[in-house]
C-alpha positions as a printed NumPy array, in Angstrom:
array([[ -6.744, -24.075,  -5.423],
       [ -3.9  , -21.536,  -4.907],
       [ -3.162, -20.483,  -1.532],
       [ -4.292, -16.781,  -2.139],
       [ -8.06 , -18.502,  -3.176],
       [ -7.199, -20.65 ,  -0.064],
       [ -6.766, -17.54 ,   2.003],
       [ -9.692, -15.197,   0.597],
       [-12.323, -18.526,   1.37 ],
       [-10.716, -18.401,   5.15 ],
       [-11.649, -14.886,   5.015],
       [-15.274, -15.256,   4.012],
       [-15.931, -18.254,   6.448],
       [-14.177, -16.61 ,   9.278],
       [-16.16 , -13.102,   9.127],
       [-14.963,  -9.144,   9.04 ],
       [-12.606, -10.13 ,  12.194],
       [ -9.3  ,  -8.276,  12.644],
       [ -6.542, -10.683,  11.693],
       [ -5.339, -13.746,  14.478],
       [ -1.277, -13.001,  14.426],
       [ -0.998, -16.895,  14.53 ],
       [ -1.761, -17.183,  11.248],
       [  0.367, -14.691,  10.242],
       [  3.013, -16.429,  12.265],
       [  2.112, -19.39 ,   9.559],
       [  2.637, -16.703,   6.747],
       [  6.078, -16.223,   8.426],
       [  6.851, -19.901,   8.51 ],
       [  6.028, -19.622,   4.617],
       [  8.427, -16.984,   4.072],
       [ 11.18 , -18.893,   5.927],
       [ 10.735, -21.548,   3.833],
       [ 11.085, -19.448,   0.679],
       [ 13.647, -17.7  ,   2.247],
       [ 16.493, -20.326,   3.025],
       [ 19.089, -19.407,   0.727],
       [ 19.495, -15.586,   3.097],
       [ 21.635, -15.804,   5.645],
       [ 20.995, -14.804,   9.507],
       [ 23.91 , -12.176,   9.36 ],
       [ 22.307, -10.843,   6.236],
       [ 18.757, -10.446,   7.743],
       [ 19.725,  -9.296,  10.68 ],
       [ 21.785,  -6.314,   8.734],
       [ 19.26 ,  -5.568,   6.258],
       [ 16.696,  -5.273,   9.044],
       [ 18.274,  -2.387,  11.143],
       [ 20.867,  -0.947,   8.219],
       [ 18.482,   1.738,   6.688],
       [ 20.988,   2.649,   4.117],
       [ 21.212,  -0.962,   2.821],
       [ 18.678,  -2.329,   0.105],
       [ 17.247,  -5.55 ,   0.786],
       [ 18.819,  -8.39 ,  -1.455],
       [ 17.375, -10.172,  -4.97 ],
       [ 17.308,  -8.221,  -8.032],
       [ 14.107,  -6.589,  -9.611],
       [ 11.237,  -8.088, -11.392],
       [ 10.601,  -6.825, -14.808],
       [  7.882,  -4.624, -13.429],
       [  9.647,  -2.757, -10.897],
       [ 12.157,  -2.209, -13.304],
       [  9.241,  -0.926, -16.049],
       [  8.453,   1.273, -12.499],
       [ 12.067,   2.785, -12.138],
       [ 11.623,   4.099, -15.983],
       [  8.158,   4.636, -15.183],
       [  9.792,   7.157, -12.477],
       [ 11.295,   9.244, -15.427],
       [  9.653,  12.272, -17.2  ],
       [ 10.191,  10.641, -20.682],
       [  8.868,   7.773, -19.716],
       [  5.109,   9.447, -18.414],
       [  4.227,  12.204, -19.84 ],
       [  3.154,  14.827, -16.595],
       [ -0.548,  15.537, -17.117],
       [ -1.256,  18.879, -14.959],
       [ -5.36 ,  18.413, -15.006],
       [ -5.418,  15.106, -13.1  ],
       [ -5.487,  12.493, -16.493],
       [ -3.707,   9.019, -15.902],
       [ -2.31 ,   8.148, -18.516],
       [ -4.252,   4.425, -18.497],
       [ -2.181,   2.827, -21.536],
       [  1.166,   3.069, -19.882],
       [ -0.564,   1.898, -16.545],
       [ -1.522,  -0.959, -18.788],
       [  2.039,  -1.761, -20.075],
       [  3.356,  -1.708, -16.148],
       [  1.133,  -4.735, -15.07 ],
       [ -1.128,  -1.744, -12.988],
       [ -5.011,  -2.61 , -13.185],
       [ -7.214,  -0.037, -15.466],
       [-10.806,   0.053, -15.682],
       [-11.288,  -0.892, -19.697],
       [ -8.678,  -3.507, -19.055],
       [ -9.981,  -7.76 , -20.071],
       [ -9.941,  -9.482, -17.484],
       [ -6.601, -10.641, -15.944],
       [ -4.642, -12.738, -13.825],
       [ -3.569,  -9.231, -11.707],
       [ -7.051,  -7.872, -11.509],
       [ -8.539, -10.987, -10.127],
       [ -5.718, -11.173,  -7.221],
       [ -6.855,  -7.738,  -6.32 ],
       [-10.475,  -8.415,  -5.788],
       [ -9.875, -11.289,  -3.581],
       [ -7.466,  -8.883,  -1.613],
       [ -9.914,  -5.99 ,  -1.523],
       [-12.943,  -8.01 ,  -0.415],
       [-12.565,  -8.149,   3.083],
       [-11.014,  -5.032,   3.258],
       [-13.857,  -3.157,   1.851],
       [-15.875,  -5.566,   4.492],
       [-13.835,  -4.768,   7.482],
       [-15.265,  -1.528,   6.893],
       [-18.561,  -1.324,   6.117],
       [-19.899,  -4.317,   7.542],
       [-22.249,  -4.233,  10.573],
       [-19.449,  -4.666,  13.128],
       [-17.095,  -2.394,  11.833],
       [-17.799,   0.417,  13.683],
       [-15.822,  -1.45 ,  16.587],
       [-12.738,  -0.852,  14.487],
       [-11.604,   2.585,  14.468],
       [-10.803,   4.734,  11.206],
       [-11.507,   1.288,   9.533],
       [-11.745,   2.727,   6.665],
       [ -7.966,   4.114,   6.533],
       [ -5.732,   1.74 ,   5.468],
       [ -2.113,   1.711,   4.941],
       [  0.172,  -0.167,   2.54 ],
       [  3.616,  -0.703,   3.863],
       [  6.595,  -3.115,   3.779],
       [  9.776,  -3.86 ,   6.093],
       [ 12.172,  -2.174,   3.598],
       [ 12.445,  -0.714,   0.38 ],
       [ 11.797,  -2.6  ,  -3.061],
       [  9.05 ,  -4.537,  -2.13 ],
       [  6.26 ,  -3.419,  -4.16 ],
       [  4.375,  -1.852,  -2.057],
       [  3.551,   1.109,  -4.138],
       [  2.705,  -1.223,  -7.013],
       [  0.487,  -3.152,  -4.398],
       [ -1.045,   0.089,  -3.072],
       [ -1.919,   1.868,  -6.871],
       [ -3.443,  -1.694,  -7.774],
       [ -5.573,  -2.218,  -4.533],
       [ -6.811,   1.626,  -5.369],
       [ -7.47 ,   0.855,  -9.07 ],
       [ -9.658,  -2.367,  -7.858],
       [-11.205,  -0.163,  -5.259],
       [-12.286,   2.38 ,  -7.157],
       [-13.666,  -0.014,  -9.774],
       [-16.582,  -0.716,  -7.508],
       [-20.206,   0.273,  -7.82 ],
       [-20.779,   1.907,  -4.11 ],
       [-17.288,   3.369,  -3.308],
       [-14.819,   6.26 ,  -4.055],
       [-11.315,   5.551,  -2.977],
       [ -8.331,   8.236,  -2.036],
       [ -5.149,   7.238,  -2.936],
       [ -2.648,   9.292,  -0.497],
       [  1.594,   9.129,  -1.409],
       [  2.454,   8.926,   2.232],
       [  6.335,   8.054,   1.253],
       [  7.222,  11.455,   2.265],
       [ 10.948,  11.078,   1.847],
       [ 10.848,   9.072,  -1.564],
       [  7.377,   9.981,  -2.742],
       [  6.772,   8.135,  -6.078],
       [  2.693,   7.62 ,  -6.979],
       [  3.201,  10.444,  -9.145],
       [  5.556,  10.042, -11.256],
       [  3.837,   6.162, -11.775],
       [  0.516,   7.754, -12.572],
       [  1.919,  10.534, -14.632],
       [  0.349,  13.522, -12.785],
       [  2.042,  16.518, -11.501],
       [  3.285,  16.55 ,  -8.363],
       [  2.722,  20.253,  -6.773],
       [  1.047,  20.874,  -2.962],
       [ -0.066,  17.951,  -1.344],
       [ -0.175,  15.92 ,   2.186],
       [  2.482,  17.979,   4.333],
       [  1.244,  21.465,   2.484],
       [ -2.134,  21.176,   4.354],
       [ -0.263,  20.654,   7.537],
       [  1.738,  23.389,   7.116],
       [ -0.69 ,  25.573,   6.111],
       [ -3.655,  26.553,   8.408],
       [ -5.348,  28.116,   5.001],
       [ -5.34 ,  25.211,   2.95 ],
       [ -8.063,  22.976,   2.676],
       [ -7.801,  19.342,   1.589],
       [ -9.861,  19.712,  -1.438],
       [ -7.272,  22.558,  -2.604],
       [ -4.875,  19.73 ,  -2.878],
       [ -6.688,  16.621,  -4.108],
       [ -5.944,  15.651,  -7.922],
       [ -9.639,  14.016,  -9.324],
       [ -8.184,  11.742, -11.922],
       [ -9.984,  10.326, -15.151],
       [-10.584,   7.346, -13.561],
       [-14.157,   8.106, -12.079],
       [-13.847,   7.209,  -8.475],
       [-10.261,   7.889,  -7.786],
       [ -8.717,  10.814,  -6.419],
       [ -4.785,  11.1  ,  -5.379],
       [ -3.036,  13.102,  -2.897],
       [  0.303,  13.836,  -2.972],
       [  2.551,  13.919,  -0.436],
       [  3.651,  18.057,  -1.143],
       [  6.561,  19.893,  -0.224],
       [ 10.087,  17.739,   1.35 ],
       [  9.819,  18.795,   5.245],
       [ 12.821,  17.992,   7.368],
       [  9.743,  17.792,  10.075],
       [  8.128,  15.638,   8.517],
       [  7.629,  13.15 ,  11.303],
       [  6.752,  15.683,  13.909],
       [  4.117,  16.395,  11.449],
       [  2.352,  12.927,  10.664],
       [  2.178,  13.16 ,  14.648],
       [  1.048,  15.982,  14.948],
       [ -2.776,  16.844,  16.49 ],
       [ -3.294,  18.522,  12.94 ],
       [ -2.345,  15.352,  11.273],
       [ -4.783,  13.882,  13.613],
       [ -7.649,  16.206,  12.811],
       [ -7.235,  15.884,   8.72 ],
       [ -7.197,  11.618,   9.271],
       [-10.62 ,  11.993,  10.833],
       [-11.88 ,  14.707,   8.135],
       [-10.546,  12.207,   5.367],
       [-11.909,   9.302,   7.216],
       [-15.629,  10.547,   8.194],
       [-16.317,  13.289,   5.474],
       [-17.853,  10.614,   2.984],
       [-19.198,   7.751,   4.132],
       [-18.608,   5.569,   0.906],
       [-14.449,   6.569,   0.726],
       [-11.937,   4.455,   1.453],
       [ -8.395,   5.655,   1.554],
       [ -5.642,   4.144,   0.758],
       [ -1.615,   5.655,   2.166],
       [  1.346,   4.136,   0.116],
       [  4.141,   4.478,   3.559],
       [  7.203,   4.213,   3.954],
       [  9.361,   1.372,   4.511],
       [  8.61 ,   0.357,   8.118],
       [ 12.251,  -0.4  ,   9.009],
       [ 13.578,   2.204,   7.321],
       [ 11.747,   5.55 ,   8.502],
       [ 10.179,   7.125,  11.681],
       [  7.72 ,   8.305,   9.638],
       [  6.204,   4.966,   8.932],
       [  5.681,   3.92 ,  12.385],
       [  3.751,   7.604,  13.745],
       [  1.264,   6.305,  10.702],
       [  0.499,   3.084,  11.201],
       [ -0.542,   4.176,  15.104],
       [ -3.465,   6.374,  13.495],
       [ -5.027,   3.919,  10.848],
       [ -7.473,   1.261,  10.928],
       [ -5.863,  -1.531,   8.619],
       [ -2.587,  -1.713,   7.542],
       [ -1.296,  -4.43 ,   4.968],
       [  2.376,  -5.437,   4.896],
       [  3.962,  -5.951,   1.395],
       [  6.579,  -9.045,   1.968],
       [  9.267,  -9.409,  -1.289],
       [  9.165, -13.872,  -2.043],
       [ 12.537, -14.533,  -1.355],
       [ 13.379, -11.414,  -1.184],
       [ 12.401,  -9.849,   2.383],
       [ 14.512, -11.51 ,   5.58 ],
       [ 12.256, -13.078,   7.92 ],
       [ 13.592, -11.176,  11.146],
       [ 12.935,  -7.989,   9.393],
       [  9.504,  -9.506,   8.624],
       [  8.774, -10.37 ,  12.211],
       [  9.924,  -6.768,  13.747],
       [  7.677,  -4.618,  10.907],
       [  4.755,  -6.87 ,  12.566],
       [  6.022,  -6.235,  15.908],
       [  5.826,  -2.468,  15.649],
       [  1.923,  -2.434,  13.88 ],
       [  0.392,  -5.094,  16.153],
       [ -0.927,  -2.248,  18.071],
       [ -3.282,  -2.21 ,  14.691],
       [ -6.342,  -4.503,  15.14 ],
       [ -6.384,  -5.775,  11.25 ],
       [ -3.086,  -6.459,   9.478],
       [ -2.724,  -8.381,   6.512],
       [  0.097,  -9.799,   4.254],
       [  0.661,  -9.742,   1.055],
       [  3.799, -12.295,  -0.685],
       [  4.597, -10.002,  -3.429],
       [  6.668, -11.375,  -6.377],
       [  6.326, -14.898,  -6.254],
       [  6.88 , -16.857,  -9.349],
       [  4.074, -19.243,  -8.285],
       [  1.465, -18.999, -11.098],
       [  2.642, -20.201, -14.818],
       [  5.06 , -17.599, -16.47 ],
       [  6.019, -16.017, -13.177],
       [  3.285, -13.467, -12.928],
       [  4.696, -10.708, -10.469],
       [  2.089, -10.839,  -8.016],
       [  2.266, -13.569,  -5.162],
       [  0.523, -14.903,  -2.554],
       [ -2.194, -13.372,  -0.018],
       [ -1.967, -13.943,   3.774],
       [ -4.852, -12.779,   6.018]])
């Protein structure tokens, strides 16, 4: 048994209870180990330098991502169509997709999320249903973890999921996804006039729907903390009572923008790099969302399973 089937077996005999940080202290100890070969000066740089990229080169995903990121690469569809097949070819889940090694990681991940929100006691949890992807720094995969976790999400028989690019300063889900980036997150708090569904893309796959993050705003902290920011989380998170939402952030290390949105949602999950991400920058991304009542870790690009799949290991 793996230790992400390990973890997702905790999960069910534990209950829909917000995470214990000791045993994401034990996730940490993991890391460490993985992590030997980085030294202290190097952690301790990459963890407050937010011009500096985090060490390790690129997994052949990430890399198919950076192409991904050109307009060759996707064509832009302007009424909301994925393009599925190149999806496919980036390791991303897709509904017609066999079964797979990626898609089954993601529906251990998802479970207790889904039941941290609608299970009895989840109303003790606030905006439980809003949940954020993040990592310390850049390069992690969190934006591959966050379009996966929607994908599985949205593949489910009783749910709709909203996938929101929250990355405000390097926003990227479109240009993965192939859709056309116009007004999005920032637009509607800019603009008294503009209603949410003005700006939501309804994609081919059935029960997804993206939001971009819209115009570049040099304010665009002072506006994820704003009171309207505040008043379009609880629209998004109470308007239908089967949606989950998903926000792909920013690095946590790396932005002030990051850090305003974790404070507003109800579960954030932090995307750590194997071998990749320091451990002191791992440890002060958890020290500034332990306000959060559930956090979860995911230990992205591990080379655990045969062939060195890109996907890692699962913490709760």
């Amino acid at each position: 048994m793996s230790i992400i089937e390990k973890a997702a077996e905790k999960i069910g005999k534990e209950g829909k209870t917000p995470t214990n940080l000791s045993i994401i202290e034990k996730a940490i100890n993991k890391i460490e180990e993985k992590n030997e070969t980085s030294s202290n000066f190097a952690a301790e740089k990459a963890a407050t330098d937010s011009s500096q990229e985090p060490l390790g080169t690129k997994s052949a995903i990430e890399s198919g991502f950076d192409q991904a990121s050109s307009p060759s690469a996707v064509p832009v569809s302007t009424n909301g169509t994925i393009n599925l097949a190149k999806l496919k070819q980036l390791g991303i889940i897709t509904p017609d997709a066999e079964k797979t090694q990626i898609a089954e990681e993601f529906r251990l991940i998802k479970r207790p999320l889904i039941n941290n929100v609608f299970s009895p006691v989840a109303g003790a949890v606030s905006n439980s249903n809003l949940i954020m992807i993040t990592s310390a720094l850049a390069g992690e995969g969190k934006t591959f973890c966050a379009i996966n976790l929607a994908m599985s999400i949205a593949m489910e028989m009783d749910h709709t999921v909203l996938l929101i690019d929250a990355d405000v300063a390097r926003p990227s889900i479109p240009s993965y996804l192939g859709l056309k980036a116009e007004r999005g997150l920032l637009d509607v708090l800019l603009d008294d006039k503009l209603e949410l569904a003005d700006v939501m893309i309804k994609t081919n796959v059935e029960k997804l729907s993206i939001l971009t993050s819209g115009r570049k705003s040099k304010h665009a902290t002072e506006l994820l903390a704003s009171q309207s920011m505040s008043d379009l989380l609880r629209e998004i998170a109470h308007r239908y009572s089967d949606r989950i939402v998903i926000f792909d952030s920013p690095p946590l290390l790396q932005t002030s923008e990051a850090h305003v949105l974790a404070s507003q949602m109800g579960q954030i999950v932090l995307v750590v790099a194997a071998e990749k991400t320091p451990q002191n920058a791992v440890k002060e991304a958890l020290r500034q969302i332990e306000s959060c009542d559930i956090v979860n870790l995911i230990y992205n690009k591990a080379s655990t399973f045969p062939g060195g799949e890109y996907y890692g290991h699962y913490y709760s």
